[in-house]
C-alpha positions as a LaTeX table, in Angstrom:
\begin{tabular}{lrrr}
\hline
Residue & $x$ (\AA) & $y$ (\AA) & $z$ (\AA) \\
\hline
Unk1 & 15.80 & 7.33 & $-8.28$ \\
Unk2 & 13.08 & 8.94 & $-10.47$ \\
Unk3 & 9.60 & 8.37 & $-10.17$ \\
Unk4 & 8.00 & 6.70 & $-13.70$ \\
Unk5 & 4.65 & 5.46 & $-12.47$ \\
Unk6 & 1.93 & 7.43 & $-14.28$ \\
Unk7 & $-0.65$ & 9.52 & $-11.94$ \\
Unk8 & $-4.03$ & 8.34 & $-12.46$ \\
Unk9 & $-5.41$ & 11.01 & $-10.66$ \\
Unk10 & $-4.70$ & 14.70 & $-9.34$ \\
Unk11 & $-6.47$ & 17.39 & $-7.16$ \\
Unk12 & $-5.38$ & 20.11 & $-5.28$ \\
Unk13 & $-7.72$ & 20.58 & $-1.87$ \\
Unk14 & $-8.13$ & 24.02 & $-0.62$ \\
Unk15 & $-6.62$ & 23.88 & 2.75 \\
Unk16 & $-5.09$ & 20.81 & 2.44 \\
Unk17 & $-2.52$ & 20.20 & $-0.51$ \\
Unk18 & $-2.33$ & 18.50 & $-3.48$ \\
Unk19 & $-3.49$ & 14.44 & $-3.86$ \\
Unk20 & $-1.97$ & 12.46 & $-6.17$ \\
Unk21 & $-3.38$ & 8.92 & $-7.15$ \\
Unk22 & $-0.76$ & 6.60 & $-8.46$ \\
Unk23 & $-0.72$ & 2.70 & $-9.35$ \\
Unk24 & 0.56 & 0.88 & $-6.73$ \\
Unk25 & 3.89 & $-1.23$ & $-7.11$ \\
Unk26 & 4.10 & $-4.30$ & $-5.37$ \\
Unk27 & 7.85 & $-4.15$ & $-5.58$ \\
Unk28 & 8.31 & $-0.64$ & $-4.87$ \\
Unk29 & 6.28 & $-0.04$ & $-2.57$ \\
Unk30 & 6.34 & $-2.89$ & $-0.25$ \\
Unk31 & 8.33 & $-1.13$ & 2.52 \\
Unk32 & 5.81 & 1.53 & 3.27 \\
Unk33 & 2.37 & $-0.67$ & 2.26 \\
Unk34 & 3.78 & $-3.64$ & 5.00 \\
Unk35 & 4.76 & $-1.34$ & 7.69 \\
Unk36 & 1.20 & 0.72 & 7.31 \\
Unk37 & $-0.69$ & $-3.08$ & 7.19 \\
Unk38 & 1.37 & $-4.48$ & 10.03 \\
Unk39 & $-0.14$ & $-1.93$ & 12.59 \\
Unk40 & $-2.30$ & $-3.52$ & 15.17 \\
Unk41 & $-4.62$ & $-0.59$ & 14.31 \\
Unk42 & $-4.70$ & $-1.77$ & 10.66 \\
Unk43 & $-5.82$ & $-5.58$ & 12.26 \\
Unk44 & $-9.47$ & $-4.71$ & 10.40 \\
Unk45 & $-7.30$ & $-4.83$ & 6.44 \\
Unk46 & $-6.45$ & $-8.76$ & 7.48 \\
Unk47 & $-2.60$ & $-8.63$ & 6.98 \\
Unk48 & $-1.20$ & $-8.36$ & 10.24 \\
Unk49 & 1.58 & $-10.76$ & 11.24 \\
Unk50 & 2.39 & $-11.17$ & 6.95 \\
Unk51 & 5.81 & $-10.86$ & 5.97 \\
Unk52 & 6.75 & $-8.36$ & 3.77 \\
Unk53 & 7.05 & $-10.69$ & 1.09 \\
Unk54 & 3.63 & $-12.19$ & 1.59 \\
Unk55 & 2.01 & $-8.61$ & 1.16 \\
Unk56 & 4.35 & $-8.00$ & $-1.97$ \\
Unk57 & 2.85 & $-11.44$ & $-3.66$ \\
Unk58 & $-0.49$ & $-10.32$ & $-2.47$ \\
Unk59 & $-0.53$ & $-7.14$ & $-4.17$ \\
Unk60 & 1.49 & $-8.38$ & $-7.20$ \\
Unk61 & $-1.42$ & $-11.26$ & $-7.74$ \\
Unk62 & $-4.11$ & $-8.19$ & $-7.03$ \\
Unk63 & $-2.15$ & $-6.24$ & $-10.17$ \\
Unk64 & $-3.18$ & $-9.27$ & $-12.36$ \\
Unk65 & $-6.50$ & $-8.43$ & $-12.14$ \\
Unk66 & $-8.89$ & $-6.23$ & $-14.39$ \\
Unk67 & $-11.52$ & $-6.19$ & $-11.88$ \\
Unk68 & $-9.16$ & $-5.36$ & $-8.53$ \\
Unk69 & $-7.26$ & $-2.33$ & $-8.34$ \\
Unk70 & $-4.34$ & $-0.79$ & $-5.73$ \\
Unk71 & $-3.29$ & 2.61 & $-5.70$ \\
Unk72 & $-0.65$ & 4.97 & $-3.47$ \\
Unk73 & $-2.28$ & 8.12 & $-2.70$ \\
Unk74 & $-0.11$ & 10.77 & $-1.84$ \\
Unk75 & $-0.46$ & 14.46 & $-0.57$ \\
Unk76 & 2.13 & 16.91 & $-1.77$ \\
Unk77 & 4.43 & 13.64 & $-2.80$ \\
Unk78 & 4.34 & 12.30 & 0.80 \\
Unk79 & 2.34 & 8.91 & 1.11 \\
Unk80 & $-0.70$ & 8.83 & 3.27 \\
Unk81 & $-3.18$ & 6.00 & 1.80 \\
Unk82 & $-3.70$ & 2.59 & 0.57 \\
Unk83 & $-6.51$ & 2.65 & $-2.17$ \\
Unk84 & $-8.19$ & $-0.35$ & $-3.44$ \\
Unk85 & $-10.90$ & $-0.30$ & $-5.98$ \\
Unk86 & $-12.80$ & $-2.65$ & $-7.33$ \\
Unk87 & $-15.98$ & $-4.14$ & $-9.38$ \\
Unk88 & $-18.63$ & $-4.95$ & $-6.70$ \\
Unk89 & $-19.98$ & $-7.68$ & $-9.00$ \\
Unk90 & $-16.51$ & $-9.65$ & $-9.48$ \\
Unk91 & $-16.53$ & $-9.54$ & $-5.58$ \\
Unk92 & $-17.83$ & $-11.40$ & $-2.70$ \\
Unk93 & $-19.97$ & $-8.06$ & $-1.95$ \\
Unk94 & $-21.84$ & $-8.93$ & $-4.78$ \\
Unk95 & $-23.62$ & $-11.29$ & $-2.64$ \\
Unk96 & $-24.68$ & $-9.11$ & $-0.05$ \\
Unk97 & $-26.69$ & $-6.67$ & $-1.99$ \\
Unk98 & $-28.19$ & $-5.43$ & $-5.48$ \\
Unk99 & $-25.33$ & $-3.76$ & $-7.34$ \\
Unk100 & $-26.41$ & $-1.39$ & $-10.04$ \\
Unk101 & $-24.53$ & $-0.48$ & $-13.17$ \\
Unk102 & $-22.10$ & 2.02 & $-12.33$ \\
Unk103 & $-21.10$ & 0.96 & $-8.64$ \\
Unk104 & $-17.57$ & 1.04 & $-7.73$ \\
Unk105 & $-16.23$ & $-0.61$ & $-4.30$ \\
Unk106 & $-13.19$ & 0.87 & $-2.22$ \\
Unk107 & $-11.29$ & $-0.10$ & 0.37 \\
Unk108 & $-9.36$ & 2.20 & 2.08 \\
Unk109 & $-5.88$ & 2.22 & 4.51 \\
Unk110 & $-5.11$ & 5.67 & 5.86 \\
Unk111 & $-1.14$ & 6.07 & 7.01 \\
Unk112 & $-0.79$ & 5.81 & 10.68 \\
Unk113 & $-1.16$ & 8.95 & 12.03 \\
Unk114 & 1.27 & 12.00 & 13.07 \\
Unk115 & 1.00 & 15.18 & 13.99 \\
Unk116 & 0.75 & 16.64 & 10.42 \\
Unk117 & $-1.85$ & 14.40 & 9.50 \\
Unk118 & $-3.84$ & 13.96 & 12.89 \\
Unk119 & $-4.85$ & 17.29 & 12.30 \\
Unk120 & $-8.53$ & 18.64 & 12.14 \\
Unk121 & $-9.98$ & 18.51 & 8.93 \\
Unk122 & $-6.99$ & 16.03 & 7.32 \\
Unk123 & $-9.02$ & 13.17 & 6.50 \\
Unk124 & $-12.21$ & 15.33 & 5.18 \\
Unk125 & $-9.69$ & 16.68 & 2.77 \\
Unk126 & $-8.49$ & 13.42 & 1.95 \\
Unk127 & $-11.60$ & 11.65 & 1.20 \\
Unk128 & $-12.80$ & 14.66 & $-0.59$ \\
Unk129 & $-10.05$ & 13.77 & $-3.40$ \\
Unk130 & $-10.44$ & 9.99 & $-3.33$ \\
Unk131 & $-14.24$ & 10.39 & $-3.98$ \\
Unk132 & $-13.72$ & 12.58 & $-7.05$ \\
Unk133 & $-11.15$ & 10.38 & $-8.10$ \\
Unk134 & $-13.69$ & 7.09 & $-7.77$ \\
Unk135 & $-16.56$ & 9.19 & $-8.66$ \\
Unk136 & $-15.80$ & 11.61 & $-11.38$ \\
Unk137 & $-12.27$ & 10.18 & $-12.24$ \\
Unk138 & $-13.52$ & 6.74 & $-13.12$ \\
Unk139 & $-16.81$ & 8.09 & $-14.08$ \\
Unk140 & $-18.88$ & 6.22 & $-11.45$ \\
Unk141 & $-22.39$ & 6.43 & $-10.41$ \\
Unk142 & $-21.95$ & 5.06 & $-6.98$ \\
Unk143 & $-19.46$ & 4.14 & $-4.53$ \\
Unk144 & $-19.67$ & 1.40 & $-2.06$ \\
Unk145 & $-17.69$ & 0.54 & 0.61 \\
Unk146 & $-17.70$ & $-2.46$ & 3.26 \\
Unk147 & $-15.90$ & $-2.01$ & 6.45 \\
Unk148 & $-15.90$ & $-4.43$ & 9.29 \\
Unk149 & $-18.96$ & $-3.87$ & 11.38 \\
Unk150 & $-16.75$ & $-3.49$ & 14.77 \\
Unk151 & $-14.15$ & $-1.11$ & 12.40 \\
Unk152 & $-16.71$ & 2.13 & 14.10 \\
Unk153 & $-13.88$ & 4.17 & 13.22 \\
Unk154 & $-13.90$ & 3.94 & 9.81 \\
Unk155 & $-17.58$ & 3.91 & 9.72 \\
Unk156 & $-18.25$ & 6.92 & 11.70 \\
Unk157 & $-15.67$ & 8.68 & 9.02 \\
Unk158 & $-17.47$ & 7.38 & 5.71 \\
Unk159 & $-20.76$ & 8.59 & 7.14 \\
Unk160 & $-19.43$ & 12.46 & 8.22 \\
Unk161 & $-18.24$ & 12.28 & 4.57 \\
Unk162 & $-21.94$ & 12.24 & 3.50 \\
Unk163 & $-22.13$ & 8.36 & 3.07 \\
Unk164 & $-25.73$ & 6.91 & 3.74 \\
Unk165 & $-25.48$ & 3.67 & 5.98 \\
Unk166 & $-26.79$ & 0.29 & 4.21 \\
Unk167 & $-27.47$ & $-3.00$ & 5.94 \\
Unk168 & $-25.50$ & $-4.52$ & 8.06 \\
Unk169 & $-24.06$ & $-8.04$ & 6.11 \\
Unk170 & $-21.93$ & $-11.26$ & 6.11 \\
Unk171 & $-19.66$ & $-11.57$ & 3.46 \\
Unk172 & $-18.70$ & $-15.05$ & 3.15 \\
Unk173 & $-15.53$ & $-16.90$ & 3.51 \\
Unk174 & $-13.32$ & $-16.81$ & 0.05 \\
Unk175 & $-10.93$ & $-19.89$ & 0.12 \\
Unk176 & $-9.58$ & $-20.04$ & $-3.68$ \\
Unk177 & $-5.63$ & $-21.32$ & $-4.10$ \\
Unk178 & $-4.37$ & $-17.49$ & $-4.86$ \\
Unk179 & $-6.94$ & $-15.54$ & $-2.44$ \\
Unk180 & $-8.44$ & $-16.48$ & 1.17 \\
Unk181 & $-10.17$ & $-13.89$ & 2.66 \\
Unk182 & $-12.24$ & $-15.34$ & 5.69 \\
Unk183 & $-16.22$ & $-14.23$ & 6.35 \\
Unk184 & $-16.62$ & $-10.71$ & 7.80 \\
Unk185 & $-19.08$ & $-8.83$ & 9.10 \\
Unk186 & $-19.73$ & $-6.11$ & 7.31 \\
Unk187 & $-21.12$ & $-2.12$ & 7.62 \\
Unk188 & $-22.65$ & $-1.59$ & 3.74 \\
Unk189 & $-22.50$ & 2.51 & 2.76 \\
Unk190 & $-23.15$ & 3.89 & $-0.36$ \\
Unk191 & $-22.01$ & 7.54 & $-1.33$ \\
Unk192 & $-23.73$ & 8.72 & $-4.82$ \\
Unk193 & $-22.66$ & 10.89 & $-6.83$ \\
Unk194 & $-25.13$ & 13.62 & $-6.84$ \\
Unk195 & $-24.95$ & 13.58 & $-3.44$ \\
Unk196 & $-21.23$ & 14.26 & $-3.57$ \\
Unk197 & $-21.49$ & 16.34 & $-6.34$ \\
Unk198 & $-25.01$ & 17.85 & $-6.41$ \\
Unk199 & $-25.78$ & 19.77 & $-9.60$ \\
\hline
\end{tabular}
């Protein structure tokens, strides 16, 4: 079967292959987005013990949305991320701090890990791409991102990537009838651009 979906996004990393951003499908790629979310280490995304189905509807209600975005990132055609961008004032973040014109919020799944990809330097190389993709891509001043406070992994990793820690937040319960996302605690960080990208 031949791949149609148009790449949003593409950058080849020195050492570490080429990154391709595509739209996620709901339909087609439901098999590798439900086994990566099912992961007890993946308990901090909120879809553990979902049915494949479940995480399908959730991400084909999520492609309704101008506001919410999901993306497949690949390196060198193999997939090895779950991207989600979206508008930090359409979102519950919104209430947690001051978001200035230009922000753009991510979420971010990495694929469980193997010996390719548990390798030193992998997820620098990764991040690298998805940050010009957020930042230069969709012409953004700002990235923010909002992990669970006890997620220290994923915190730890944003920071090394030259993310400057925020204040630690509640974002509060969501309980609409086509989204429920309960309250979290959250670890605000905010990357800017000419700190990504200086000069």
């Amino acid at each position: 079967m031949s791949e149609t979906r148009e790449t949003v996004y593409e950058e080849r990393v020195d050492g570490f292959g080429t990154v391709s951003v595509l739209r996620l499908d709901p339909q087609t790629d439901a098999e590798v987005v439900h086994s990566w979310v099912s992961e007890e280490r993946a308990a901090f995304w909120g879809m553990n013990g979902l049915s494949r189905d479940q995480v399908t509807e959730i991400y084909a209600h999520l492609d309704t949305l101008d506001t919410h975005h999901a993306y497949l990132v690949r390196r060198d055609g193999v997939p090895v991320a779950l991207l989600q961008t979206y508008e930090p004032e359409a979102d519950r973040v919104s209430e947690c701090y001051d978001v200035e014109p230009g922000d753009i919020g991510v979420h971010l799944l990495l694929a469980p890990a193997d010996e390719e990809s548990g390798r030193s330097g992998w997820t620098s190389g990764l991040l690298k791409a998805i940050t010009s993709y957020a930042l230069i891509g969709l012409d953004r001043r700002r990235i923010v991102i909002d992990p669970d406070v006890a997620n220290e992994k994923a915190v730890a990793r944003f920071v090394r990537q030259g993310f400057e820690a925020g204040p630690l937040v509640t974002l509060p319960e969501i309980d609409l009838p086509d989204v429920y996302l309960p309250e979290k605690k959250a670890q605000l960080a905010f990357l800017r651009r000419e700190v990504a990208f200086p000069g």
